[in-house]
C-alpha positions, 0 to 999 in steps of 0.5 A, spaced: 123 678 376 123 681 369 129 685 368 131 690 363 138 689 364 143 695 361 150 693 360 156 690 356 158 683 357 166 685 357 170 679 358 175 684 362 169 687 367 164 683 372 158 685 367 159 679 365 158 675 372 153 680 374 149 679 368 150 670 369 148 671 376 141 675 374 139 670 369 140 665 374 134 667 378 130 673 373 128 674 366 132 678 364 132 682 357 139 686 355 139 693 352 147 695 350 151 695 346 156 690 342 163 689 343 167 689 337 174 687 334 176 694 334 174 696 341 177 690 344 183 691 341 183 698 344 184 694 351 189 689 348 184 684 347 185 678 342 177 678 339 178 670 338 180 668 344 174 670 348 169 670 342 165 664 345 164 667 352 160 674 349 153 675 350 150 680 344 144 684 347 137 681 345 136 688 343 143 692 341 144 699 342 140 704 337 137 709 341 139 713 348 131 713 349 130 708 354 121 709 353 122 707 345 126 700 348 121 699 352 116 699 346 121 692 343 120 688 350 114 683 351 112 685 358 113 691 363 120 691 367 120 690 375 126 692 375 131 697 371 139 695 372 145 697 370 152 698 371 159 701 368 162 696 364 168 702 361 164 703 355 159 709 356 153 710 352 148 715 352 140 713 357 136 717 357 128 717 360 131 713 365 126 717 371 120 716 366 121 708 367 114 706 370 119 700 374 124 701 380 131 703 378 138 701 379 146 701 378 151 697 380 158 702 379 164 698 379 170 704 377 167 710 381 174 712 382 176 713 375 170 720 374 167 720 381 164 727 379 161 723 373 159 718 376 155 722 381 150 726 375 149 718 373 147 716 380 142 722 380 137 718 376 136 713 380 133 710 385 137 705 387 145 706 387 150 700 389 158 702 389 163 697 389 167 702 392 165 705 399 170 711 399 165 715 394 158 713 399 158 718 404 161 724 398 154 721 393 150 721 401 152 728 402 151 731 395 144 728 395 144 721 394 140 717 399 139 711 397 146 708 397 149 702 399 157 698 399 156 692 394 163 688 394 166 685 387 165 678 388 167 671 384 163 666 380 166 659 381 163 657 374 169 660 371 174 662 376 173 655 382 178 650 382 182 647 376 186 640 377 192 639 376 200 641 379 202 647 382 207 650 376 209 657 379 211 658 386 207 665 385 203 668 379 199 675 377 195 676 373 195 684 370 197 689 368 205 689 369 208 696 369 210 701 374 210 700 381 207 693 379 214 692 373 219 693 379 216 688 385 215 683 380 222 683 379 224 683 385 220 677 385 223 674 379 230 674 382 228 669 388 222 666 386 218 662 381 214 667 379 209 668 371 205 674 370 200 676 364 195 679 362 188 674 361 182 673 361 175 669 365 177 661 365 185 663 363 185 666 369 183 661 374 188 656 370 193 661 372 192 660 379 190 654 380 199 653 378 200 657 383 202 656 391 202 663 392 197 667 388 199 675 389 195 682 389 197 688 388 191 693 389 190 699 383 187 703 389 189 703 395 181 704 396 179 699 391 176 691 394 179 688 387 175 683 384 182 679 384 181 678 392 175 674 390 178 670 384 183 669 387 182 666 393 176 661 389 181 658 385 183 654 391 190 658 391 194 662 397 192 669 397 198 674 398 195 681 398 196 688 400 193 690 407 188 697 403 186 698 410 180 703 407 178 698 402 174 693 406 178 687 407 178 685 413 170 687 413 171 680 410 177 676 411 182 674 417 189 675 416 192 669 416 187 665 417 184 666 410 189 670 406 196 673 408 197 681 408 203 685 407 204 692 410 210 693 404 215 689 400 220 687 404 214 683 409 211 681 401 218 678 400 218 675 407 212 671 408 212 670 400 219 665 403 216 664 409 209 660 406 213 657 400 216 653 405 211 651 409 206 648 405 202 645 411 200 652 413 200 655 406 195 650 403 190 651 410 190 658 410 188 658 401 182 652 404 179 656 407 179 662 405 176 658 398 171 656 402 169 662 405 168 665 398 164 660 396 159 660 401 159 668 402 162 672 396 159 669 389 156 673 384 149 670 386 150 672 394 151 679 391 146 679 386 141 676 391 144 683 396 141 688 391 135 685 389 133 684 397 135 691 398 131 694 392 125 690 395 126 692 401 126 700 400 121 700 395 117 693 394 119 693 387 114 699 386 117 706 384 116 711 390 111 716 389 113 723 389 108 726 394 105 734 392 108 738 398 103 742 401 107 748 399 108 746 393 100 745 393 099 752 396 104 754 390 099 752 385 093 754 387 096 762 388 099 761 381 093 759 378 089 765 381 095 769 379 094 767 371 085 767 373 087 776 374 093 776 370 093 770 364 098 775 359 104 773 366 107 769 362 113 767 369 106 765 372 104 760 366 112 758 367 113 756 374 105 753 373 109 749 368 114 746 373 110 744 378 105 741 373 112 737 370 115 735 376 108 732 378 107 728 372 101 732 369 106 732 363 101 734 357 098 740 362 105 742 363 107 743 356 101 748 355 103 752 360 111 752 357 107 753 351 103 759 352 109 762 357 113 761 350 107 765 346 106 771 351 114 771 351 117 768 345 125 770 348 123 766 354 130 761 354 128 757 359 121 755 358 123 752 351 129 748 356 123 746 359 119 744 354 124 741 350 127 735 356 119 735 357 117 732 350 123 729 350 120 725 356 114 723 352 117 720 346 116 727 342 122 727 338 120 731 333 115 736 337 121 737 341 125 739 335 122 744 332 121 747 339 129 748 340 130 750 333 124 756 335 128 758 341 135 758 337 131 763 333 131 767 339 137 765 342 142 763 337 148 765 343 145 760 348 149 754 349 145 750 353 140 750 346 144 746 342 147 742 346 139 740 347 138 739 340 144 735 338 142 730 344 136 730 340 138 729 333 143 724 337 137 719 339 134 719 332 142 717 329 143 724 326 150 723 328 153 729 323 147 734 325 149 733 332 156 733 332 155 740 329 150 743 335 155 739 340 161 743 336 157 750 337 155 749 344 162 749 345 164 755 341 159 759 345 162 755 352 168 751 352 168 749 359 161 745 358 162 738 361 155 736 358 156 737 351 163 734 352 161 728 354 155 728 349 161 729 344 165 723 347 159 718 346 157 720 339 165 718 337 164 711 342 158 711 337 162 712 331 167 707 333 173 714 334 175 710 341 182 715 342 178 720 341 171 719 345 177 718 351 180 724 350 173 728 350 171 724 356 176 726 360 175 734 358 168 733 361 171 730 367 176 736 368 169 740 367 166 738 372 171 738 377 
């Protein structure tokens, strides 16, 4: 299939496995932005020790419009994919795409309500995390499935070599993780630190015992999968709810504890029984490898998608009320042609049938007949914006904001528009009026927060993502 991959390549996400395995079996073309010293400094990342395992978009990033990348492809995509990769940026027109659409969401827990509004626009949504998938099926999102994390054994299988460390971690260790660590330390062998891709399969190929402790208790982590693919005994915490033992047996592919003091017990216990140490981290190792690599995962998501849809973007079919709908609107607008909320609601079935150019007559002419009407210049702005009419859809909102200069929703709408031509200062200035009329606007916050991505301001689009994530909460 030819895929229009959407995604950064980081060495501290799964994109970068996701991405190998899709090359693997599709052509693959990506759209994202580039990883920078600075930006991989901000998560303590030292650029040269893993620059030779970037991967630079064929297309960098330049533009929120996903209908201008697709005039720079040499074909018409299949599929459109992306997932979460802690770096946001702006895509919009992913309804227009004339393929299938699909996300693959890895961090929900972080900003489950954020991670719903993205959800919404497309057609196939994976979560790593099964928690969410009855709360995003409740808000009215149907096509979803659990997709796991898994490993790539190219860079995380087995390395020769002696056991050097009676138990590893590899991670963040401060907090809860910090004091476990010690306690550890004072019985045991034990070498912790923070790196990354091939490093980390060195790590736990040293290790008899290689230990998890989940961030979220909800989370199926991709150190399970790592982990266990090194060839090395996994010690874990149970995290009942986050699926473990869907996948593994207790004691026969991995070792599970209920709380610290049963970790430091079978930690003893396993470090001196080597015979039945080293049989529980075979299997569990072969079980991983034949069931839960990047390319099993990857070959689950294409199936499904290829089940639901048979690679072809659903048809939205005219409902028969929405058909009874129009015919009254036109009859209304044929005895009555000065009604400009005929020629409006006209519009919106026209819009949401695809009739895009018919609709922009309508909004137009509700517009002439009512030129303080805020909402058919909402409409017909986000519809030229769908065609690609950046410049038709500014004028509209620089004309409603003539009528409606306290109206909010306007500029945050042209500041999204000035965005997707670079004109960073001007859409700063409307996200920073949208603002000032509604300091609780989620929207124009996370608009703000990938403007500063955008600018290299890191610190700062964190503390107004963050903003937008209270706002929807």
């Amino acid at each position: 299939m030819r895929i229009l991959f959407s995604g950064i390549s980081t060495p501290i996400t799964p994109a970068v496995y996701i991405e190998r395995a899709f090359r693997k079996k599709h052509e693959v073309i990506k759209y994202g932005a580039a990883l920078t010293r600075d930006l991989l400094a901000s998560w303590g990342v030292d650029y040269e020790s893993v620059k030779d395992k970037l991967t630079e978009p064929e297309i960098p990033y330049y533009t929120q419009d996903l209908g201008s990348v697709l005039k720079k492809l040499p074909w018409t995509p299949d599929l459109f994919f992306y997932t979460d990769t802690h770096v946001w940026y702006s895509l919009e027109g992913i309804r227009t795409l004339p393929c299938p659409t699909a996300c693959w969401l890895i961090d929900t827990y972080t900003g489950p309500r954020l991670y719903r509004e993205l959800a919404r626009r497309f057609d196939h949504v994976f979560l790593s995390d099964r928690l969410y998938i009855p709360e995003f099926r409740a808000a009215g999102i149907e096509n979803i499935s659990w997709l796991p994390l898994a490993c790539d054994p190219a860079v995380q299988g087995r390395r020769p070599g002696p056991k050097l460390y009676d138990i590893s971690f590899v991670g963040t260790v401060k907090g809860r993780r910090g004091e476990i660590i010690r306690k550890l330390g004072e019985k045991f062998s034990v070498h912790y630190e923070t790196c990354f891709y091939e490093q980390v399969a060195e790590v736990y190929s040293r290790s008899k015992i290689v230990l998890h402790l989940s961030p979220v208790d909800t989370v199926l982590s991709t150190r399970v999968f790592e982990a266990m693919a090194s060839g090395s005994m996994l010690l874990a915490d149970r995290a009942e709810a986050s699926g473990l033992q869907d996948f593994f047996e207790d004691r026969k592919h991995l070792v599970c504890y209920e709380n610290d003091e049963e970790m430091m017990e079978l930690a003893a216990y396993y470090l001196t029984h080597e015979r039945e140490r080293e049989e529980i981290a075979a299997t569990g190792m072969n079980e991983v490898l034949a069931k839960h690599t990047y390319d099993h995962r990857v070959r689950t998501l294409m199936d499904s998608v290829s089940h639901r849809s048979d690679l072809k973007r659903p048809v939205h079919t005219h409902t028969a009320e929405q058909t009874d709908s129009e015919a009254r609107l036109r009859q209304l607008i044929k005895s009555g042609p000065e009604n400009a909320g005929a020629h409006f609601d006209l519009g919106i079935i026209l819009q949401e049938k695809g009739e895009f150019d018919s609709a922009v007559t309508c909004f137009r002419t509700a517009i002439d007949l009512k030129p303080g009407f805020i909402n058919a210049y909402n409409r017909l702005g986000i519809t030229l914006k769908d065609q690609g009419k950046l410049d038709e859809a500014l004028a509209c909102y620089a004309q409603a904001i003539e009528h409606n200069a306290g109206d909010y929703t306007l500029y945050n709408n042209l500041g999204s528009l000035f965005h997707l031509k670079n004109q960073l200062d001007r859409a700063l200035k409307c996200y920073e009026k949208s603002l000032e009329l509604k300091p609780d606007n989620g929207p124009a916050y996370f608009n703000l927060s990938a403007l500063l991505r955008d600018r290299g301001l890191y610190e700062e689009s964190k503390f107004y993502y963050m903003k937008a994530l209270e706002c929807f909460e």
